[in-house]
N, C-alpha and C positions, 0 to 999 in steps of 0.2 A: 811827413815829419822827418825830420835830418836826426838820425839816431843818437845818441849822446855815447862816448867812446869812453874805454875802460877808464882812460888816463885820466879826464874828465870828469867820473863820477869819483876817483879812488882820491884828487886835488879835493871837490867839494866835501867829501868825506875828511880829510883831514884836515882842510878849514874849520868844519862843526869842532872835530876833536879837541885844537887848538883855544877855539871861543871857549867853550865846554870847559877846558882847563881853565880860563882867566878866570870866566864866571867863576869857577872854586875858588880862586885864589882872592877875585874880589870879595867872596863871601866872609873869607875869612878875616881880613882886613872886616869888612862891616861888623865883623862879632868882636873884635877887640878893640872898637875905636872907645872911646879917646887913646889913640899911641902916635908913637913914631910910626911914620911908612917907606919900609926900606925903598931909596932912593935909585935901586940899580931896575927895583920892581915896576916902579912907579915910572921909568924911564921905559922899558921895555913893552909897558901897558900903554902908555902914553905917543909913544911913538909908533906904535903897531897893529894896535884895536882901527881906527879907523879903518887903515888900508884893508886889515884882513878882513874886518865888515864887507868892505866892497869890494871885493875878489869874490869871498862867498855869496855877495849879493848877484855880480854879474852869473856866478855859475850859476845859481838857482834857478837868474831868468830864460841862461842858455839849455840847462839842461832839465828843468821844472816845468816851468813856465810853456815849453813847445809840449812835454809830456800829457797836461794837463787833457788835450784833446781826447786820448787815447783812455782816461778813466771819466770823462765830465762831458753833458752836452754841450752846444757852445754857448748857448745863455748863462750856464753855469761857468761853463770856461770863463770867458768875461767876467762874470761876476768876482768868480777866485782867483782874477786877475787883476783886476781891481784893489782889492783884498789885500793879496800880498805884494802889491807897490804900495799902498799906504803903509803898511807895518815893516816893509823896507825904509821906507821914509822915515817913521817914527825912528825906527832904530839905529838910522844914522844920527839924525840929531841930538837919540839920548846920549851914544856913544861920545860925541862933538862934548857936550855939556859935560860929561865923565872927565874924560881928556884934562878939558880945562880946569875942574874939581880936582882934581891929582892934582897936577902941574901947579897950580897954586897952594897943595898942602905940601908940596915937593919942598915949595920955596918956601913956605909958613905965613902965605899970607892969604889964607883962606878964609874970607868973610860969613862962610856959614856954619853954622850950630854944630854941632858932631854929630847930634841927633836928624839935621837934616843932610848930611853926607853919608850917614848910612841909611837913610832914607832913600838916596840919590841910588847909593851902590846896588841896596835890594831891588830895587823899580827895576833896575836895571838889566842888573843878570837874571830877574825871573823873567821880566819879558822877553829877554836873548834864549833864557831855557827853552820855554815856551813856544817859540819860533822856530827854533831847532827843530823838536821835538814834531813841531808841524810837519814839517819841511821833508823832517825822515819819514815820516809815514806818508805823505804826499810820495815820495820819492820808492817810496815799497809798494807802492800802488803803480807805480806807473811801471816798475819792472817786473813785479809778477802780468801786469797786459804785455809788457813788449814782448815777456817770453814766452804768454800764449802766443804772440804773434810772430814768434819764433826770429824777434828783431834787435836784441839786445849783442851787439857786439862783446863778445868774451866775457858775457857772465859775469855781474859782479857779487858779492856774499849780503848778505842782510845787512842795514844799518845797526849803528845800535844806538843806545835807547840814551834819549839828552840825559 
């Protein structure tokens, strides 16, 4: 297995950070709808959620995804590999659908309920929580093995917690 490098897990870590923040800030957008949504947020969210989706998706699978061997047999590997490309997948597309729900209340011309946009927003960021939250403990399993196996390049400190 090609060890995964400080720089590398400290990027995936601050990707989580960054989603982690939107989630809060869609959350709160979902607890005051019917409003206005400030438009500099909405731009920010809109033009950034995806890419950082798949930044943190590629690191997961560079630096997760090979770890996996090191805590899971390989039928299990497979399977939890499996696993989480579909729920990458899911979560690109909720993201994609997000996107477009903004951008269209951006402009006010959003065809759905407010009840189903914060419907939208919640699905959303809990699943994205939830992922996270997987992800980091996947991720603390695989470096408490590498540092039994005395293989983690420069140490990195605990996750923390979605």
């Amino acid at each position: 297995m090609e060890k995964p490098t400080t720089d590398a897990l400290l990027e995936l870590e601050r990707c989580y950070g960054q989603l982690v923040s939107w989630c809060d800030l869609l959350e709160a957008i979902a607890d005051f709808l019917p409003c206005q949504v400030d438009e500099r947020l909405c731009n920010t969210i809109t033009n950034g959620l995806v890419p950082l989706l798949l930044l943190s998706h590629k690191l997961e699978e560079e630096i997760l995804s090979t770890g996996l061997e090191l805590i899971m047999t390989q039928d299990e590997c497979i399977a939890a590999q499996d696993r989480r490309r579909t729920s990458r997948l899911l979560d690109y597309d909720a993201a994609e659908e997000l996107v477009e729900t903004l951008g269209s209340l951006k402009e006010g011309r959003c065809r759905l309920s407010w009840d189903a946009v914060g419907f939208q927003l919640r699905a959303f960021f809990g699943s994205l929580r939830r992922h996270i939250r997987s992800e980091r403990e996947i991720l603390k399993l695989i470096q408490k093995a590498m540092k039994e196996q005395g293989s983690l390049l420069n140490g990195v400190g605990e996750p923390e917690a979605a």
